[in-house]
C-alpha positions in Angstrom: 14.0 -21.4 -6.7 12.9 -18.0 -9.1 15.2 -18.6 -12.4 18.7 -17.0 -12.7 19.0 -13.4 -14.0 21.6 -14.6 -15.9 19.6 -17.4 -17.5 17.3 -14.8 -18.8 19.8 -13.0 -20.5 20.7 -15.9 -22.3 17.0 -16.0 -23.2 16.9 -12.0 -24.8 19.8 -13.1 -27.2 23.0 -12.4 -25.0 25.4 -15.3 -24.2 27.4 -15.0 -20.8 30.6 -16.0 -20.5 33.0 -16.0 -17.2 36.1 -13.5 -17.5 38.6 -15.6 -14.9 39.9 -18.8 -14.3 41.7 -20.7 -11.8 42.6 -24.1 -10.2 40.3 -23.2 -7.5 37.0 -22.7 -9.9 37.8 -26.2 -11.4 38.9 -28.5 -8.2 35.7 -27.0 -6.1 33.2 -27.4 -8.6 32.5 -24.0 -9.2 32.7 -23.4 -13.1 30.5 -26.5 -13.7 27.8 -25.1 -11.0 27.9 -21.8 -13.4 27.3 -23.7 -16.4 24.3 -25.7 -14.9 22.9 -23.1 -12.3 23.6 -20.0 -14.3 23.9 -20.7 -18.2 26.9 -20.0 -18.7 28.2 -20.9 -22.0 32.1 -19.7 -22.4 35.1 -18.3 -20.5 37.8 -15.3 -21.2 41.1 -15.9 -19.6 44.5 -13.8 -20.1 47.5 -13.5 -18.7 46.8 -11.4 -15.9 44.5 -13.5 -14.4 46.4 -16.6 -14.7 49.3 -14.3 -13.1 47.1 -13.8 -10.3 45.9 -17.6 -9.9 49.0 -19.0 -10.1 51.0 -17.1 -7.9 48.0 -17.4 -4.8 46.8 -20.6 -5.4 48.5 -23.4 -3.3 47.4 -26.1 -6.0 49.4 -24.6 -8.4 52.2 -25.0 -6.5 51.4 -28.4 -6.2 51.1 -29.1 -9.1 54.2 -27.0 -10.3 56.7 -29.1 -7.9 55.3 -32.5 -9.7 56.2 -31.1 -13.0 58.5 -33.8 -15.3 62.3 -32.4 -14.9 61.5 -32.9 -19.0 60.2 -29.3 -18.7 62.9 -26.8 -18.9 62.4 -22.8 -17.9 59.8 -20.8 -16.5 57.9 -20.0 -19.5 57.6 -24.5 -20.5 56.2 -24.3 -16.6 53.8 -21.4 -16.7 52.4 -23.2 -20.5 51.6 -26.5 -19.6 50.3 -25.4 -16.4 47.9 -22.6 -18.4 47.4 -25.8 -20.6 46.3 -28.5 -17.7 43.4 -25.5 -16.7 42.2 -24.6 -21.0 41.6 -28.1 -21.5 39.8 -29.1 -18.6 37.3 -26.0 -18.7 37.2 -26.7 -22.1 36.1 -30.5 -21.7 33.4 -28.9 -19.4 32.0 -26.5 -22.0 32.0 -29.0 -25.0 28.6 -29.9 -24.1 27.7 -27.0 -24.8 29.4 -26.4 -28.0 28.3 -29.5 -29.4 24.4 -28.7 -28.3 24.8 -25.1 -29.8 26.3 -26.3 -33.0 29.4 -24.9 -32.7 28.2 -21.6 -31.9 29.2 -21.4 -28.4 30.9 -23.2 -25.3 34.2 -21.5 -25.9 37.0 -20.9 -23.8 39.8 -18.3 -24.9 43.5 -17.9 -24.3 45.7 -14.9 -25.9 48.8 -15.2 -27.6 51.7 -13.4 -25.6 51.1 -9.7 -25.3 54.7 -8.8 -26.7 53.4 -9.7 -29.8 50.1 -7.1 -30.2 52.3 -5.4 -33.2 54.3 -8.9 -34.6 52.0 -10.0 -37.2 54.1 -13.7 -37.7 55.0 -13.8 -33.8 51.6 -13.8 -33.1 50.1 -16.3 -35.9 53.5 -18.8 -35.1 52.0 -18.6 -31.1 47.9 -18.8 -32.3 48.8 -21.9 -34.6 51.1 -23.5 -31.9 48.5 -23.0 -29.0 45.7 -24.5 -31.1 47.6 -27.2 -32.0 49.1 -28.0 -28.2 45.3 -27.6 -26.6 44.0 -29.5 -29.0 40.5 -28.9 -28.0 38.3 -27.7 -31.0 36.2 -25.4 -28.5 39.3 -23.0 -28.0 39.6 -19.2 -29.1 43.2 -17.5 -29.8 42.8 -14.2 -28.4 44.0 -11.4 -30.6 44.5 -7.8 -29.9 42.9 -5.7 -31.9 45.7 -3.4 -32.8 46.4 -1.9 -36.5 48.8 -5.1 -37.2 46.6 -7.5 -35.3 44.0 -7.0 -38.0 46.3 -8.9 -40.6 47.2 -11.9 -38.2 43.3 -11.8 -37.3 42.7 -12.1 -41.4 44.6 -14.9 -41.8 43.9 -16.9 -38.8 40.0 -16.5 -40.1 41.4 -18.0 -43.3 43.3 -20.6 -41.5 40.2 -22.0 -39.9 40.8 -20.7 -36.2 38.4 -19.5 -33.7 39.8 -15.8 -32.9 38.8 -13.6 -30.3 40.0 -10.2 -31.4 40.5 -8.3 -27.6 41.2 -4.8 -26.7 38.6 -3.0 -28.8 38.0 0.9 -27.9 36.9 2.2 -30.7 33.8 1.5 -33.1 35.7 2.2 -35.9 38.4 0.1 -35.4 35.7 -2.8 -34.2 34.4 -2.3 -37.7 38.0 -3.0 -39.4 38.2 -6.1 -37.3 34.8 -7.6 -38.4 35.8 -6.1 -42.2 38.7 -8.8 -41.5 36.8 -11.7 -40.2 34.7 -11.2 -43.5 38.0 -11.1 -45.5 39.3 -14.5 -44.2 36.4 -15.8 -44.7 36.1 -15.0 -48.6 39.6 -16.2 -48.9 38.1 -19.2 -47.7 35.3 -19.6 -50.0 37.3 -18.9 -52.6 39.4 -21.4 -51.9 36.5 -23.3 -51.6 36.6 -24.1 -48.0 34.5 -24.4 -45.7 32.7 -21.6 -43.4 30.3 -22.6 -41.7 32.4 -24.1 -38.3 34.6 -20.5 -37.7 33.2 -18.5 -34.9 34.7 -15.2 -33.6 33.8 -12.8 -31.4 35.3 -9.0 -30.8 35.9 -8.2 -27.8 34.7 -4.3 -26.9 36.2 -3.2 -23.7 33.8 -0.9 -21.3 34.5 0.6 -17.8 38.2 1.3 -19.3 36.8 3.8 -21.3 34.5 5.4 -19.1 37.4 5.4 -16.3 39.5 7.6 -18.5 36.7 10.2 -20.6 35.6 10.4 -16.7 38.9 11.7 -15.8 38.8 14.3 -18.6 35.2 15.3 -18.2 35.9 16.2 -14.1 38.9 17.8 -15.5 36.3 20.1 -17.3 34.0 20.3 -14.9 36.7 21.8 -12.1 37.0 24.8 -14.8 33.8 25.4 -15.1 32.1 23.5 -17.7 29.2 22.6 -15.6 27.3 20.8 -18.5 30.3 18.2 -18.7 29.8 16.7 -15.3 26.7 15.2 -17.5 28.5 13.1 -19.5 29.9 11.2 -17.0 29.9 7.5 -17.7 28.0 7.8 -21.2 30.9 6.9 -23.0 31.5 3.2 -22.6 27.9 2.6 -23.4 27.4 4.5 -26.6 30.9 3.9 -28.1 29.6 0.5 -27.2 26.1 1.3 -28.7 27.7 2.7 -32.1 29.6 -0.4 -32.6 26.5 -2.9 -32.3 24.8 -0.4 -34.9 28.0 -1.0 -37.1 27.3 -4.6 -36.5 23.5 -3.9 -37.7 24.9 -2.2 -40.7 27.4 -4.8 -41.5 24.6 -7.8 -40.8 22.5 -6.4 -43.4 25.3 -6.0 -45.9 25.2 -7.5 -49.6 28.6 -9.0 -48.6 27.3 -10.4 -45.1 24.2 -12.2 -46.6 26.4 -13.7 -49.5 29.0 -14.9 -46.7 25.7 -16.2 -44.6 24.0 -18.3 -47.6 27.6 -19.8 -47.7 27.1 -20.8 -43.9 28.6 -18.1 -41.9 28.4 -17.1 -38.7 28.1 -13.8 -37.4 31.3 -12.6 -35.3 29.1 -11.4 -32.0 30.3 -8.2 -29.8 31.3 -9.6 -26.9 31.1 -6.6 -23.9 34.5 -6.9 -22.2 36.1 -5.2 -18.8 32.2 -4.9 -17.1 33.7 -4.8 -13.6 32.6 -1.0 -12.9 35.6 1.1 -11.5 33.7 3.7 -10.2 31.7 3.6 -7.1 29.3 5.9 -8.0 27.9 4.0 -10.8 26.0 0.5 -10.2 27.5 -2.9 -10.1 25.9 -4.3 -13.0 26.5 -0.7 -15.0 27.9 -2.7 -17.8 24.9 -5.6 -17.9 22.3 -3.6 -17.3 23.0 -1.5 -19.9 23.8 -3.2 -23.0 21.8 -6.6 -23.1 21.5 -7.0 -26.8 20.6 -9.8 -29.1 23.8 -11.6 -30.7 26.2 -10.4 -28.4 28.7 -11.7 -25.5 29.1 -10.5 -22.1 31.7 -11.8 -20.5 32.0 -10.9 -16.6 34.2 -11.6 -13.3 33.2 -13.8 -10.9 32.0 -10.3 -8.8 29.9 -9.2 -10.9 28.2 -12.9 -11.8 27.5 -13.0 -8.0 25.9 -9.3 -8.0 23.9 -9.6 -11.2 22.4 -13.0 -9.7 20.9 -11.5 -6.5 20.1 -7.9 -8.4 19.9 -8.2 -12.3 17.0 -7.1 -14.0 17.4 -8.3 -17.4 16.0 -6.1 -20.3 16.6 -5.9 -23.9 18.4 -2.3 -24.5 17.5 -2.3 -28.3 15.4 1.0 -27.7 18.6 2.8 -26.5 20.2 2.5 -30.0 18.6 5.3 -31.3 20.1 7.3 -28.8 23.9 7.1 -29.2 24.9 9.2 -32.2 23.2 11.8 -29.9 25.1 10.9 -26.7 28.4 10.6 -29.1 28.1 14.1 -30.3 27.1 15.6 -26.8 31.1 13.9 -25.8 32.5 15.6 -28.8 30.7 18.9 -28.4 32.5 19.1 -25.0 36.1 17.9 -26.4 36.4 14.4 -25.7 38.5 12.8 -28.3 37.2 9.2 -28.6 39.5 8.2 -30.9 42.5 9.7 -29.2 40.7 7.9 -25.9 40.9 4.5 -27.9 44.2 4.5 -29.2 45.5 5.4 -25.6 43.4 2.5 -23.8 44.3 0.4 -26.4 48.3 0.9 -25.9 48.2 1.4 -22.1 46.2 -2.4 -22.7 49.0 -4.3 -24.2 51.6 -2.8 -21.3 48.4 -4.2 -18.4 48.6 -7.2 -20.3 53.1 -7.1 -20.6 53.5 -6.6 -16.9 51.7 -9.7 -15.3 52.9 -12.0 -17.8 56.6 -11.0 -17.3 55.9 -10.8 -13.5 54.9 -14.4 -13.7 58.1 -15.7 -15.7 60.0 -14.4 -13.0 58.0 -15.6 -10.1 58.4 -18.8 -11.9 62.0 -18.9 -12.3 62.3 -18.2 -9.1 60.6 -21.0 -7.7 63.4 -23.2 -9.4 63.1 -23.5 -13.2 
């Protein structure tokens, strides 16, 4: 059989990780058939998608009713069944993080999304959740907000894996790596070591493009007939600008001192690469930023598409191009940073309403 697409990508420099998980993808065999088919080395999960597992999945039921009468309320429930699914894909990627050194077979989980803006809520949660999944191959999942950045320092000095999610902006991607480099000189100054704290930052894609989109046809329907253009450029050269950022910051004094200690570059990882619109191709947000050192992390939809169609090519030459495509966006009034900070708080309510919806469906099933 020809190789996987997605094995070649992992080839060029890119890592692939799953964005889901489930009962399902364990019990049937599925996630390990990824890993040995496809190369897949990590997975993303979050609260919305274990919202959506556990409330269709009959084996979560299952295995709800033969929970110990020990375990009191909905939200005990929902966390040791979260846990039971971690640590089991976990145990099937630490393989792979023991062959990579460390450097990848991860699987993350995020600290409750009412606390993006509670710095000690949300380091309380990320040290209690490492310590209760016990598995050393496990990310906390961080947004990426303003007050995220000084949870996400001190976790880095702590010695967790973080995965800093909800990231719009290069600028704001570039205070989030300026952090992971912060905890990490409080560590060496400490003198502790670096060299086994990995992190990635997690840019989100088609979110962006779904909302500049909006404003550009907005544009378009007065007139502007040079904005219809731009249409789904943006995700891909805000994307673009933040692996340059990641260039710039590689090549840093302060990078290379923090390397010849042992550290390891956080990676971009390309988040929410389901494409929205129609009119744009399936593997949109593959195809388009396969770079060396980075993540991409997709749904099981796009795995399946990318696998049949994916034409994997290194997109270094289209770096050049996104100051360019960044100014052409700004020269027709789109507010990228006004676009982040909205994505980034209409984010943490996405993320609020499937984990509250889940406490409730949970209590209502008796606990």
């Amino acid at each position: 059989m020809p190789e996987s697409p997605l094995k070649v990508l992992a080839r060029l420099g890119q890592s692939i990780w799953l964005d889901d998980i489930g009962r399902e993808l364990l019990d049937d065999g599925t996630l390990q058939r990824l890993i040995d088919n496809d190369g897949l080395t990590g997975l993303t999960s979050n609260h919305a998608i274990f919202a959506n597992a556990i409330s269709k999945q009959a084996s979560y039921a299952r295995a709800f009713k033969q929970l110990p009468a020990s375990i009191h309320g909905a939200s005990a429930a929902y966390e040791v069944l979260i846990g039971q699914d971690l640590r089991r894909a976990a145990d099937l990627f630490q393989p792979i993080y023991e062959r990579t050194g460390h450097a990848d077979g991860f699987v993350s989980i995020e600290v409750s999304p009412h606390l993006a803006y509670d710095v000690q809520g949300s380091l309380d949660e990320a040290r209690r959740l490492r310590a209760d999944l016990a598995r050393q191959n496990v990310m906390i999942k961080i947004p990426g907000t303003e007050r995220g950045i000084d949870a996400i320092r001190q976790l880095i000095f702590e010695g967790v894996h973080v995965n800093i999610t909800l990231l719009f902006s290069p600028e704001r991607y570039r205070a989030v790596a300026n952090a992971y480099m912060d905890g990490l000189d409080a560590r060496i100054e400490k003198r502790q070591p670096v060299s086994d704290i990995s992190s990635v930052a997690s840019f989100f894609l088609s979110r962006i493009d779904t909302l500049v989109d909006k404003q550009i046809d907005a544009r378009a329907a007065q007139g502007d007939v040079r904005a219809k253009a731009l249409r789904g450029t943006a995700a891909v050269a805000s994307a673009l600008r933040a692996y340059q950022i990641f260039q710039e910051l590689s090549a840093s004094e302060r990078w290379q001192r923090l390397a010849a200690h042992g550290a390891r570059p956080q990676r971009l990882l390309w988040a929410s690469t389901s494409t929205k619109d129609k009119a744009y191709s399936p593997t949109k947000y593959v195809e388009d930023i396969v770079l060396p050192q980075t993540v991409n992390t997709m749904p099981m939809e796009t795995i399946d598409i990318y696998r049949v169609s994916g034409r994997p090519t290194l997109q270094t030459a289209a770096l050049a191009s996104a100051p360019a495509r960044l100014k052409a966006l700004a020269d027709a009034g789109i507010d990228l940073e006004a676009v982040a900070a909205a994505l980034e708080k209409e984010g943490v309510q996405k993320f609020i309403e499937p984990f509250d919806r889940i406490q409730i469906w949970l209590k209502d099933q008796g606990r």
